[in-house]
N, C-alpha and C positions, 0 to 999 in steps of 0.2 A: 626228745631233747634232754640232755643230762645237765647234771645240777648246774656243772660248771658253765654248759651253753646258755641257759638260762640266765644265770646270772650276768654274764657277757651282754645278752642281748636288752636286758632290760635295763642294763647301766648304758649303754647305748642309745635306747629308746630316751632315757631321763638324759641323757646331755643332747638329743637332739631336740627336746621339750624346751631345755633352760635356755639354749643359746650357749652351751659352753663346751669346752672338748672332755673327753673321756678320763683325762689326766685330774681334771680341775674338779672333780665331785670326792676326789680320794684325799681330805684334808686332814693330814696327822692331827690340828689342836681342835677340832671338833670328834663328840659322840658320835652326831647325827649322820644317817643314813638315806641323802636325799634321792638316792637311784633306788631305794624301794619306793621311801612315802616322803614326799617332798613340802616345804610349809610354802604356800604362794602368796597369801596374805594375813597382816598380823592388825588384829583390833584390842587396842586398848582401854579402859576403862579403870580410872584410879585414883586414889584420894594422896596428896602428899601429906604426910602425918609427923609438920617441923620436932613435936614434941618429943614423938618416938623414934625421930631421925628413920622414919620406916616409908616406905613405897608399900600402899594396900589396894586391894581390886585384884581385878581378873582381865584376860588375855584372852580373846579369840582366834585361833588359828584356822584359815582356811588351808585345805590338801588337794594334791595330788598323789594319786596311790599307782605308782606304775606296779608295783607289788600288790593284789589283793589280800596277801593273806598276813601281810607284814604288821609288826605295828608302827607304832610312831615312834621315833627316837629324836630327845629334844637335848639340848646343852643346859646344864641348870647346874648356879654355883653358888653356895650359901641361901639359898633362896627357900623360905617355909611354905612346901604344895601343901593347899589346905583340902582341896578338893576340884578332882576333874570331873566333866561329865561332858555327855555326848549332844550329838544336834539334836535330840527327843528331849536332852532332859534329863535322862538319868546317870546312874553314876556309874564312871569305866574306871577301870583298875588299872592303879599304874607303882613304879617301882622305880625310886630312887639307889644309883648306884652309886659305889665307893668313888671317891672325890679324888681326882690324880692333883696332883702339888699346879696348880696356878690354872688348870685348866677345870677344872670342877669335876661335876661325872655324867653319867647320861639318864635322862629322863626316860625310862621308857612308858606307853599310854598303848595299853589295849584297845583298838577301834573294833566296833561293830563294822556286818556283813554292809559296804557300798557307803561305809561315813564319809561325809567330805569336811568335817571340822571338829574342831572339841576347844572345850572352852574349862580352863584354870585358871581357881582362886587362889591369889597366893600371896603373901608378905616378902619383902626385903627384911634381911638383919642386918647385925654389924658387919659381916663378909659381905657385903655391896659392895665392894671395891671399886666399879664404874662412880657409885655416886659422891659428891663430896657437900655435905653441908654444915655451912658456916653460921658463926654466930653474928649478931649486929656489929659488932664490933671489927671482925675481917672485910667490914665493906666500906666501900668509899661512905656515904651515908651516915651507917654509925646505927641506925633507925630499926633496920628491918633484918628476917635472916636471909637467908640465899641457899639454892639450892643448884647445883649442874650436874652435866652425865659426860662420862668419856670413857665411851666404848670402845675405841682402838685398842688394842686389835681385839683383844676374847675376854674385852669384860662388860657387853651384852648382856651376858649370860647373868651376872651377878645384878641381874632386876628386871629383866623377860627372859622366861623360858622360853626358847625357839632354839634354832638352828644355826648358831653361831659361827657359821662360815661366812668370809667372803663370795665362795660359790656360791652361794644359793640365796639371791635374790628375792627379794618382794616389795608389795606397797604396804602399805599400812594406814593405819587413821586410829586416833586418841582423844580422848574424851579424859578431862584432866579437872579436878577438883584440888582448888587450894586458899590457905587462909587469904581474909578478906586484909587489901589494900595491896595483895601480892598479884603479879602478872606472871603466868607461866608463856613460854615459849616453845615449842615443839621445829624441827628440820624438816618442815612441811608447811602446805598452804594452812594459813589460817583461815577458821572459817566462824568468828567469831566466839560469843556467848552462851550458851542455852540459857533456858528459864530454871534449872538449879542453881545457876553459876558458874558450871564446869565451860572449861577454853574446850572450843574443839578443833581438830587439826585433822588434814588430808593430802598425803602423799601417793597420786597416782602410779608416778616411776616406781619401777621395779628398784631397789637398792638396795647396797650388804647390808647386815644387820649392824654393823659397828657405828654406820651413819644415822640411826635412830637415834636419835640426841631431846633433853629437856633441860629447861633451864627455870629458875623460877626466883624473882624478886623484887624489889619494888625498880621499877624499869621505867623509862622515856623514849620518844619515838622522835626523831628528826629526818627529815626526809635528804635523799641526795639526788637522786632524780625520780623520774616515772617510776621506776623500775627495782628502786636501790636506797637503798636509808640506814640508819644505824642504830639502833639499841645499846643503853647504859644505862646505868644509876643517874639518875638525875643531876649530881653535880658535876657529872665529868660530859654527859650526853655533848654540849657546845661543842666542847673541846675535843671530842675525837669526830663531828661532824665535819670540824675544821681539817683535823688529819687526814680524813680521807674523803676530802671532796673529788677526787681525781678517781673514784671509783668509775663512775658510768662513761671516763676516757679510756681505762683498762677491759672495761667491757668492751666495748668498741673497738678495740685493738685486737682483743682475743678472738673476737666474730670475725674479723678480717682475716687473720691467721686462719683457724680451722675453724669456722661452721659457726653455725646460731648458735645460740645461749637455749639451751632445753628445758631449762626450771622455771621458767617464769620472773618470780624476785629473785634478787640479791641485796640481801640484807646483813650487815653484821651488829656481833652482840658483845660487845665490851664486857667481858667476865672481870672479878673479882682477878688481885694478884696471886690467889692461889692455885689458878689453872695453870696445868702440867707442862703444856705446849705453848708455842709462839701461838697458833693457830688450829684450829681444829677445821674444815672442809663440811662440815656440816651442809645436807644442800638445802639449798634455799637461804641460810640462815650459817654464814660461819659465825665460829666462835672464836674470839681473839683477844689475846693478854695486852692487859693495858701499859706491858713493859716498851709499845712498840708506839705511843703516845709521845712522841720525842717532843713534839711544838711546829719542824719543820721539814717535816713528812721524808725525812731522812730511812725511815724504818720500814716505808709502809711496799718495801719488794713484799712483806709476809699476804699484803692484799692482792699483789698479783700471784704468790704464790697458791694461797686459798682459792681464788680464783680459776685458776687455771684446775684446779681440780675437778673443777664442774665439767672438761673433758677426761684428764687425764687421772683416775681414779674414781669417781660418780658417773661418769657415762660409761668406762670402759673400766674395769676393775679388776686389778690380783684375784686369781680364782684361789691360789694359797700363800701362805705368809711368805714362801719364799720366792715370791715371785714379786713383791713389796717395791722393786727396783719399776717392775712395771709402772706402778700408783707416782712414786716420787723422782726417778729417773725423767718419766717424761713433764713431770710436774719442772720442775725446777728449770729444763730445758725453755720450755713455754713461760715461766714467769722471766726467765730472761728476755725473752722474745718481746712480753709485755714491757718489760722495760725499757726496752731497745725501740720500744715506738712510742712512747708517754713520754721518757726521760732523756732519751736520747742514748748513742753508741756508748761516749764513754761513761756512764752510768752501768751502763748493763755490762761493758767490761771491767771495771772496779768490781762491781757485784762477782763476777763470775772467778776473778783473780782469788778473791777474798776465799770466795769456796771453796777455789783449789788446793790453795794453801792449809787452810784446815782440812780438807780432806787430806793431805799428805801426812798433816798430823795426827789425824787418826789414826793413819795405814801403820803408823809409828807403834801405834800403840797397841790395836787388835791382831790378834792372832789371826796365822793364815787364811785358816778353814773362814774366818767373817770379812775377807777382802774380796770372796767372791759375788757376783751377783746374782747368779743364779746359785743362794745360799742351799745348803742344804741345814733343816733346821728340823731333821726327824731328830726325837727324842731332844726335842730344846724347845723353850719356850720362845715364844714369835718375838718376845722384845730383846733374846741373845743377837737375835740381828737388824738392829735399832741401832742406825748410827750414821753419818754421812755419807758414807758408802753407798749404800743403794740411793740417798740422793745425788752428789754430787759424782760419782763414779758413772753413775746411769747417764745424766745429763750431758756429761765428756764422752760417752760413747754416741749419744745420737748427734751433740755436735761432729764428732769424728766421723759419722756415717752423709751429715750434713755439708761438709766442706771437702768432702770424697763425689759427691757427685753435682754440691750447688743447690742453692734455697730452690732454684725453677725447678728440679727434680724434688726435692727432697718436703716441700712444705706440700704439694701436694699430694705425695705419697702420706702422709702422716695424715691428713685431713680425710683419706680415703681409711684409713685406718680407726679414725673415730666414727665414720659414719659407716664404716662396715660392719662395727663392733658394738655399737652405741645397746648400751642397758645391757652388754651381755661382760662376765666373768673370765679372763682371759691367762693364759699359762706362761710360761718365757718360751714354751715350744709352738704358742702359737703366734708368737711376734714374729718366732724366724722362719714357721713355714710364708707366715704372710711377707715378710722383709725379704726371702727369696726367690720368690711370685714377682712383686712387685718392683723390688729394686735392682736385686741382685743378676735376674735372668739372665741378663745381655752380657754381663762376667765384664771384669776389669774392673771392679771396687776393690782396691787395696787397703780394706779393713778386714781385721783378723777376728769375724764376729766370737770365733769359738774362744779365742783368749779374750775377749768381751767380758763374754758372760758367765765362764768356768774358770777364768784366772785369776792367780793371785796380783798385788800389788796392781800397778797404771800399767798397763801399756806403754811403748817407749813411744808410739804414734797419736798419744792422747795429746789431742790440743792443750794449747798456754795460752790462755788469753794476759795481754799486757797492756795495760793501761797506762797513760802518756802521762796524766795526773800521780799514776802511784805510783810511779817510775823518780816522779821530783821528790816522792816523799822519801822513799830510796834513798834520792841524794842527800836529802836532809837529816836522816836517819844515819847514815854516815858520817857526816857532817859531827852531830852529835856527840857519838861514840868517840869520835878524835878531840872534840874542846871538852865534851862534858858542860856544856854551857847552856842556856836558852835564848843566847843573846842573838844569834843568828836563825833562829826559828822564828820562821814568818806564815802565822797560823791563821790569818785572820779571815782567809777564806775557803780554810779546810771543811770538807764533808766529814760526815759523821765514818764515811769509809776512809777516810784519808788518816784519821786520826786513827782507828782501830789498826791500819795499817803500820801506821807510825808505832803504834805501843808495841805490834805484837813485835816488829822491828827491832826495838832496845829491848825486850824482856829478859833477855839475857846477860843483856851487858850493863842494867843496871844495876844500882845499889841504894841503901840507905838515904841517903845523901842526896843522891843526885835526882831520886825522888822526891828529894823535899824539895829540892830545888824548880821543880817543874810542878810540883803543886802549888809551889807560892804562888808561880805567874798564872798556872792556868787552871786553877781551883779544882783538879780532877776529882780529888775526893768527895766534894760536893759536887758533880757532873748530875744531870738530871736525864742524861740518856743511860738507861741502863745498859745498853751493848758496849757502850764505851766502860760505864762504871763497870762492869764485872772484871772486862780486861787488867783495869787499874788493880782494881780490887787482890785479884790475882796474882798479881804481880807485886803487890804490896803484902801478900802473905810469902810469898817465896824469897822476897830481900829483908824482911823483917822489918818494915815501914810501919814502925808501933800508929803514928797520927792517923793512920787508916782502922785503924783496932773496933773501934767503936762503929764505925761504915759498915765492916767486915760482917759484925753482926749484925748489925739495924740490917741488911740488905737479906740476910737467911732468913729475916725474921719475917721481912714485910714481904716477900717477893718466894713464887713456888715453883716459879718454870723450873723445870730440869733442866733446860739450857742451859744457864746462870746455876741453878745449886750444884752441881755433878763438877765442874771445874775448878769452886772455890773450895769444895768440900774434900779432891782430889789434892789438890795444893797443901792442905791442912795434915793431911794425912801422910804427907811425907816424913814429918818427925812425931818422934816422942810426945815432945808437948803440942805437938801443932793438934794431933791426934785426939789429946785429951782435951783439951780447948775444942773441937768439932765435937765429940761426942756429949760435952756439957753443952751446947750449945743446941744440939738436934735432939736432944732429951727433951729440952724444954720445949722445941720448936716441932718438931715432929709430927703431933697431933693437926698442925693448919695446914702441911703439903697433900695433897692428893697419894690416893694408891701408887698410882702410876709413880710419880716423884720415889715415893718412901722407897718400892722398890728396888731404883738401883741406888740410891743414898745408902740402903739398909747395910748394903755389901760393900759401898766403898767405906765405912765407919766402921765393918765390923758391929752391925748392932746386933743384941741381945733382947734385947726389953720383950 
């Protein structure tokens, strides 16, 4: 057999081991090599060290060697290996390589003849970029510090050394020591205390490495059902129990759609405002900004969107980044679905109008090459194509595949799709051989999958959903634009989308003025929903609405989502002064947003620092 058959064959054998196709083990932003030696499971053991802002301890990796004679090749980025060694005991030689720009470099680990594990000690530094901790002060509280993790997409790697692809699956379990009155949390079962103190944690399911998630600070527990409860800080715990009492309705709605709930809990963990995301999919255990705490559960699609993850990216998953449309394409579809049975039709059409519209706006803005869905993202890092697109673009193509053949068709082809696929790593090549198996055979679906998923801009055949509600707002929005008045706006039983509707509606055609006029009546500047507040906000930087000046910053200051900072900070940077006013403003504030944030802020500011 020659090299190249070899090779062939045992990349072969490794995706018929994983569950995934031949396409999906070939991942440009990982080192690792999982069609020689593949990691199958990851044990943790760790001390969190607040003082020294450091992650210490060691990693157990269990293998598979479809390769005997191969070593190991692991992902490791800013991370201090102190020492590896083998399942005996002793010590195996390993070799740290040159560090590519965002992706790190590769761990390579000599195994002895038949290893099936090896175990490294190793420290986090300041290039953690997954972790972010805070001081007393960034928490609700005020009391304690806080620690979290946010591995999407490849920063894993910056506090386990493993295999940081999407493709290549495992369980794990963690064994976690941290200062006393602190609770750590882990995206796994909990399995209490031991008699040191350390939390310990156990996650059967095979999962990517991006959804090992840890969280740690002084924390409260509120139940929502059997099954389902919430995590906060203490003074807000009440209050987001209240928010999302309607979770174990979304469950149940989602089971009816496609299939059982395979995690067991559902649980979420109300992070601090300096998390990067609306939400994070964490299973067992999402992670969610408490920007989404409105009072009157106006917000809480991001719970069905979470949600819905635990099929559509945690059971079936992107085998590589640019396959990303998979994970949030069908997510977004299904948190609609969820909404469309909790909240009702025109709920989940408001919702889905709303998307549209930004996403058109995006298409506005990103260059061709990132309007596709099937990205190509060789020689780019996974967050170039991070943007609405592969959510909402994704979503209007399975609707469009869904109103081409009808929910009797189409909901249980997709439920046959998560249970065919369930715990395995999947490509956009294997959506369309399965999507022309299943749906397509009989011919006569007039959906153009090829311009789907390799085209630029919408499709001219992409659904419009229209809501009857934001159709009046429409009218009123018009209305508007011709008196300039608020005398005939009649708001008193707008949604939180009705109003986002309405703003982004006049952002053009107001002014100075005429925003003052409408913050008298209706307080926006002080608005206590941040989706609405950003909007204002926004829009109070681009007409030069000085009375917002002060909002503008207290909101950069207190709040990290990139959602909300990438808009305002965009805005800012249209002028001269707007520019300079942002960059004095992220100088100071910069140190409290996450990696993930700083990153695309760092390039809309032009920072230096």
């Amino acid at each position: 057999m020659t090299r190249a058959a070899l090779s062939a064959f045992l990349l072969l054998a490794a995706c018929s081991a994983t569950g995934t196709s031949p396409d999906s083990t070939m991942d440009p932003h990982s080192h690792a090599e999982p069609h020689r030696v593949r990691v199958e499971h990851v044990e943790l053991d760790l001390v969190l060290d607040f003082a020294a802002r450091a992650v210490r301890g060691a990693v157990r990796l269990d293998l598979v060697r479809h390769d005997p004679g191969a070593p190991l090749v692991l992902d490791a980025q800013g991370l201090a290996i102190e020492r590896v060694t083998g399942a005996d005991g002793t010590e195996r030689a390993f070799r740290l390589g040159a560090e590519a720009r965002g992706l790190g470099g590769p761990l390579t680990i000599d195994l002895a003849s038949g290893e099936r594990s090896v175990r490294i000690a190793y420290h986090t530094t300041e290039h953690a970029d997954a972790l972010q901790w805070l001081e007393p002060a960034q928490t609700a509280g005020g009391r304690q510090p806080f620690l979290f993790t946010q591995g999407q997409a490849v920063l894993t790697r910056t506090w386990i050394p493993l295999q940081d692809s999407p493709g290549v699956r495992v369980t794990y379990a963690g064994r976690v020591r941290a200062p006393e009155g602190l609770t750590v949390l882990m995206s796994a079962e909990q399995l209490g205390v031991d008699t040191e103190g350390a939390f310990a944690f156990r996650m059967r399911r095979p999962i990517p490495p991006y959804l090992i998630a840890l969280a740690c600070g002084e924390l409260s527990f509120l139940p929502i059902s059997e099954r389902s409860g919430v995590w906060a800080e203490p003074s807000i715990v009440e209050r987001a129990r209240a928010e999302f009492e309607d979770t174990e309705s979304m469950l149940r709605a989602a089971e009816a759609l496609f299939g059982p709930y395979r995690w067991g809990r559902y649980d979420l963990l109300v992070l601090p405002p300096s998390f990067p995301f609306g939400g994070m999919e964490n299973p067992v255990l999402t992670f969610a900004t408490p920007t989404i705490l409105a009072g009157d559960k106006s917000l809480v699609s991001l719970v069905a969107h979470e949600l819905a993850h635990s099929w559509s990216g945690n059971l079936v998953t992107n085998a590589t980044w640019r396959d990303f449309w998979l994970n949030e394409g069908f997510t977004v579809y299904f948190e609609n679905r969820i909404m469309e049975r909790v909240f009702g039709a025109e709920r989940a059409l408001m919702e889905m109008q709303l998307e549209r519209a930004e996403l058109l706006r995006t298409l506005e803005r990103r260059e061709p090459w990132q309007h596709v869905l099937h990205i190509d993202l060789d020689d780019r890092h996974p967050d170039e194509g991070f943007s609405s697109i592969p959510y909402t673009k994704g979503a209007l193509f399975l609707q469009a595949l869904e109103h081409a053949v009808g929910r009797e068709r189409f909901d249980p082809f997709l439920r046959r799709w998560f249970d065919e696929h369930a715990f395995q790593s999947v490509t956009s090549a294997d959506f369309r051989r399965f999507l022309e198996i299943e749906l397509l055979a009989g011919g006569g679906l007039e959906v153009d999958v090829e311009e789907w998923l390799t085209g630029e801009g919408l499709p001219a055949d992409a659904p419009d959903p229209r809501s009857r509600l934001l159709t009046a707002v429409d009218e009123a929005a018009a209305r508007w634009r011709q008196e300039r008045s608020t005398g005939s706006l009649r708001t008193e039983a707008w949604s939180t989308q009705e109003w986002l509707h309405f703003l982004e509606a006049i952002a053009d055609s107001a002014d100075a003025a005429s925003m003052a006029d409408l913050d008298r009546r209706f307080r926006l500047t002080s608005s206590g929903n941040a989706e609405i507040l950003c909007v204002w906000l926004r829009m109070s930087i681009q007409h030069g609405y000085a009375a917002a000046d002060a909002a503008v910053e207290r909101f950069l200051t207190d709040v990290g989502r990139r959602k909300f900072l990438e808009p305002l900070y965009r805005e800012l940077a249209k002028t001269e002064a707007g520019l300079a006013r942002a960059r004095q403003i992220y100088a100071r504030v910069r140190g409290r947003y996450h990696a993930v944030s700083r990153g695309t802020i760092d390039e809309v500011v032009g920072w230096q620092g």
